[in-house]
C-alpha positions, 0 to 999 in steps of 0.5 A: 450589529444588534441594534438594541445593543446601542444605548448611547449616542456616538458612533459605532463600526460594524464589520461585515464580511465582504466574503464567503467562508472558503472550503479546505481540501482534506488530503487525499494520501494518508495511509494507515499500515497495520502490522509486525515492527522490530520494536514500538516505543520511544523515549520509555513509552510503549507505541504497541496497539497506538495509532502514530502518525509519522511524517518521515522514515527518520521518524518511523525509525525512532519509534519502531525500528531498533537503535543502531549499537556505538562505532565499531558495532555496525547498524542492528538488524531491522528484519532478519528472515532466516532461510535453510539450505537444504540438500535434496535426494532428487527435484522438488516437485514443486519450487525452485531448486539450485545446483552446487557442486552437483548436489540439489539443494532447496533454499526456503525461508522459515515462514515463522520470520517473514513479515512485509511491513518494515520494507513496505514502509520503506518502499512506500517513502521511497516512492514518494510517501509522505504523512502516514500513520503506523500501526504496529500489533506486535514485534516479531515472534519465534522462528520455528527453524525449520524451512517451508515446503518447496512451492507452498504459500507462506503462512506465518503462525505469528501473525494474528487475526486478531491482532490485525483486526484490533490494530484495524478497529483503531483507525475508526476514530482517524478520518484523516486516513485515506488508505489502509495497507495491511501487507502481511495479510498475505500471510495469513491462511486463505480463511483468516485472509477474506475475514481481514479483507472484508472487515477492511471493506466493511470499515471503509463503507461505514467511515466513507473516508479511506479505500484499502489497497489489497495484495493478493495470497499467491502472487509471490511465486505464481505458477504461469499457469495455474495463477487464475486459482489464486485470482479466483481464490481472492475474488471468492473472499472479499464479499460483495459489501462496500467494493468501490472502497477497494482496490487489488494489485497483482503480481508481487514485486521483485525490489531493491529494498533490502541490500546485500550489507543487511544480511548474511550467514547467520540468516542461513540455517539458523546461523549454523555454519556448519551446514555449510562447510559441505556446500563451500568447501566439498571434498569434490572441490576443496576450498580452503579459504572458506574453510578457514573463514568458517572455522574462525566463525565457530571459534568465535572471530574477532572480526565483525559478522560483516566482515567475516560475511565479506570475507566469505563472499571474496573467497567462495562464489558458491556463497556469493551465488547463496547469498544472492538467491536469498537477497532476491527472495526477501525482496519479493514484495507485496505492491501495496506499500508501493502503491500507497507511495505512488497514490500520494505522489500521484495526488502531490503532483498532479491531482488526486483526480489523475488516475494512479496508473502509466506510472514506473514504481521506484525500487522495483526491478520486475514482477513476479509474473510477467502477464500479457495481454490475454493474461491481464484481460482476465484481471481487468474484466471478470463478467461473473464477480466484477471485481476488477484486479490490476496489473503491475506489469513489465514492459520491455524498453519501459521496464515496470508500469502500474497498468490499471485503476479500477477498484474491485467494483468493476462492472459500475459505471459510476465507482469503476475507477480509482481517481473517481471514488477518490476524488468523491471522497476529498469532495465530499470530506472537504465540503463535509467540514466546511459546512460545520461552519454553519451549523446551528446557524439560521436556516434561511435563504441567507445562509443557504446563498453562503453555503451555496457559494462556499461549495461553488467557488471551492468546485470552480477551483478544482475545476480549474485545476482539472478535477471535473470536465466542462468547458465551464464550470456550469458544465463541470458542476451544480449546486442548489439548496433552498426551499422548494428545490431541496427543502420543504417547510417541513425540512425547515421544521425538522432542523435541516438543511439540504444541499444537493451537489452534481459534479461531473468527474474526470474518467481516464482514457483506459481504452484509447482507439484510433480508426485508420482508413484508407482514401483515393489519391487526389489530384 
């Protein structure tokens, strides 16, 4: 109470507060997708090139996926990869090929209608996501209709630098993101690529808030062997600038996501049915059901496309075995949607401190590559770049497992691993707010003890929780400010204050060893 406010005899109350301001941790799992959606509106509004932060996949529906048409119509096509079945004189030298009715035939998408958000998203919340915010630069573009080359990358001319670098320079203003997912960057020419990437890194070291989760161009249909040129081919175009922000996994992932409702003949060779009335019904082994089936299609059936699509499958197991071959390809999977999933349940369950890693991603079946041991050494330790990538990996009688937390900057000691340079940034965020509490406020041994115990009883918490190591918290954590030991008189001048805080971070057991040695039997 300001004693030269009292004028008039009577008694008066004065309220002093019995304890400190308290620091709110941010969240920790937050990310930002940035990308192709089927539409970006709601209610007559346009959401295109806007940050909007969703909390489900109900609502990520509402604003960017279209509207389902009335009963009898079935649900509108979402995402609708066109793939061509094309006869072969001989194997592919590159690829995979198939065999129908002893013909050889490629089946490859048309690289203009592949994008990787919309089933990122979904595997995101299918592995337990939570807030995030979407970014969608555009809807989907032309198909070109025609497939790509036997074994080459997919690049898609549709999608754009610049248009993923406009949707990137959005989040500068959102502190609150924690992670940026651009899956379709993978997409993009190896060039156009390592500009993304290193704008990412770049973004992430001038903000301090958010790490990006990176995919790596290739590790959709790795070569056993030659997948190393794809690895050194990422660790040439992500720079030195920033590394610790990053994170890198590998391979792709085979899912679940789409299912086998969701397409059907008219996302092969452009909807043409007539290229396939050759493959179902052959002179060799006519099919007659098929036949009919496919001529009622080209005169226009009054059953629904699904239906017809059923019907194809019951009568013909060629077209089963087509349809199958298609369903695994499109759910072939960049894994930093799912990683983004697992981060936040990670964070939700355990702690944003328990490292991202021994943990089954739901919806994912294997990898594209199963690698070893020797394989992953490669990935783990590069003694040239450091950069550090981590594998997703199959393990039999465990099935899939995240077998790695390192961030691209692998050889330092202090931002090797993910949690750490995680766990930093919600400490260094929280405290950051919490401290605007006290600004303009005098500075003076008074409001240095409060800063000091807002900070403290905030580290004692998470040290409780298991954030930091120590058995005490005078082991696990210091905070000092005042003059003389963070302050001069000339600090004081100046208008600052300074608050030096030492926090000792939980590391993961990456590399576990047990010594086992034999002893002399005693009586």
């Amino acid at each position: 109470m300001n004693l030269s406010n009292i004028k008039t005899p009577g008694v008066y109350i004065d309220e002093t507060k019995a304890f400190p301001n308290s620091v709110v941790a941010v969240a920790t799992s937050v990310p930002a997708f940035i990308g192709y959606t089927p539409k970006a509106s709601y209610e007559g509004k346009s959401y295109l090139n806007k940050a909007v932060k969703i909390t489900s996949f109900q609502e990520f529906q509402a604003f960017f996926m279209f509207p389902d048409p009335p009963p009898p119509a079935g649900p509108a096509k979402q995402y609708s990869p066109e793939f061509y079945l094309t006869k072969q004189t001989k194997a592919p030298e590159k690829g995979e090929y198939y065999t129908f009715n002893g013909d050889i035939y490629t089946i490859e998408p048309d690289p203009n209608t592949i994008y990787y958000l919309y089933n990122s998203v979904r595997l995101f919340y299918e592995n337990g996501g939570d807030d995030a915010y979407i970014v969608s630069v555009g809807p989907y573009g032309n198909p070109s209709g025609k497939p790509v080359n036997p074994g080459d990358n997919i690049i898609n001319p549709n999608i754009k630098l610049d248009d993923l670098l406009n949707g990137l320079a959005l989040l500068k203003h959102l502190v609150d993101v924690t992670m940026y997912v651009i899956p379709e960057a993978t997409l993009l020419s190896l060039d156009n690529n390592s500009t993304l990437m290193e704008s990412m890194l770049l973004q992430n070291g001038e903000m301090g808030t958010a790490i990006s989760i990176f995919d790596i161009i290739g590790g959709a249909d790795p070569d056993p062997i030659l997948y190393t040129n794809d690895i050194q081919n990422f660790r040439n175009s992500t720079g030195n600038n920033s590394l610790k922000y990053g994170a890198a996994y590998y391979p792709f992932l085979e899912t679940t996501i789409t299912q086998s409702d969701e397409i059907d003949y008219r996302n092969i060779n452009g909807g043409d049915t007539t290229k396939l009335e050759p493959v179902l019904n052959p002179a060799s082994n006519p099919n007659q059901a098929a036949e009919t089936i496919l001529n009622n299609i080209e005169k226009g059936s009054s059953l629904s496309p699904t239906q017809n699509n059923q019907a194809l499958i019951n009568a013909s197991k060629t077209y089963n075995q087509i349809i199958t071959i298609i369903l695994k390809r499109i759910n072939i999977l960049p894994p930093s949607g799912a990683m983004a999933g697992v981060y936040t349940l990670v964070d939700n369950t355990q702690g944003v401190w328990k490292a991202p890693a021994n943990v089954t991603p739901v919806g994912v079946t294997d990898v594209t590559l199963r690698i070893n041991d020797s394989m992953q050494a490669g990935l783990n330790v590069d003694a040239v770049s450091g950069k550090s990538i981590n594998a997703i990996r199959f393990f039999n009688g465990q099935g899939v497992l995240v077998w790695g937390a390192r961030t691209l900057d692998g050889n330092s000691q202090d931002w090797r691993y993910i949690n750490i340079r995680r766990t930093v940034t919600m400490i260094e965020q929280s405290c950051k707010l919490a401290a605007r509490a006290y600004v303009f406020e005098p500075n003076d041994a008074n409001t240095w003890a409060s800063v000091k115990s807002m900070i403290g009883n905030f580290l004692t918490n998470i040290w409780k929780e298991g954030a930091l190591q120590g058995a005490k918290p005078a082991d696990a954590f210091s905070v000092a400010v005042g003059l003389g030991s963070t302050m001069t008189a000339q600090d004081i001048l100046d208008g600052i204050m300074r608050v030096s805080v030492k926090i000792a971070v939980t590391r993961p057991a990456e590399f576990i060893i047990i010594s086992f040695e034999q002893e002399m039997a005693k009586s």
